[in-house]
N, C-alpha and C positions, 0 to 999 in steps of 0.2 A: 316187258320192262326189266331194263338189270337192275339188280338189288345188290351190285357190288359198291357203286358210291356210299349206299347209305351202308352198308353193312361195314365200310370203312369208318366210316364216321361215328357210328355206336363203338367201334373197339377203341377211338381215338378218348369216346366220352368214358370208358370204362378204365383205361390207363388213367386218364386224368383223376379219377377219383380213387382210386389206388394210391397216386401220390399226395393227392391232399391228406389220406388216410395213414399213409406213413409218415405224412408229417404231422399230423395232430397225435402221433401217436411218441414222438419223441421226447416232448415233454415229463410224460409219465415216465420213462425209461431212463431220465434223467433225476427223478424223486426217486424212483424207487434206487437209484444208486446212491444215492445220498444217505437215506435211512438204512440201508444196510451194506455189509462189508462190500466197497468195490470192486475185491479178485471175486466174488461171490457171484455178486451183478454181472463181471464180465462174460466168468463160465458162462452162465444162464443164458446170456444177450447171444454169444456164440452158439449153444445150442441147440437155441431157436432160431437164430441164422440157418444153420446147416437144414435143420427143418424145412425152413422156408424156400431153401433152396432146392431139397429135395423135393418140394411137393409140385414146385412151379416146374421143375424138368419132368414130373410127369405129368404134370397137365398141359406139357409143354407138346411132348409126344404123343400121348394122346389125341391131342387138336389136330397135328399132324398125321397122324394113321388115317383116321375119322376124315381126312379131307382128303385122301386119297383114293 
């Protein structure tokens, strides 16, 4: 049996809640800019951008060595 179809179809269902999750999470990152300074917010928001972008390129790489 391939276990490629379904193994597409789980990484379709796990991006999709990825995005629901950055989008429930935009709400907050829009209070919390409000109650406090928004150059403050911004740094912050960018920092954890850079973060988040850091951490997906190596899980990124990762998957790919691993699959190789």
């Amino acid at each position: 049996m391939d276990e490629s179809p379904r193994q597409t179809q789980l990484d379709r269902i796990e991006r999709r809640q990825k995005y629901i999750l950055a989008l429930l999470i935009v709400p907050y990152l829009v209070w919390f800019a409000t109650i406090t300074d928004v150059v403050i917010a911004a740094f912050l928001y960018f920092v954890l951008g850079v973060i988040a972008f850091v951490l997906i390129t190596i899980r990124r790489r990762n998957r790919d060595t691993a699959a190789q």
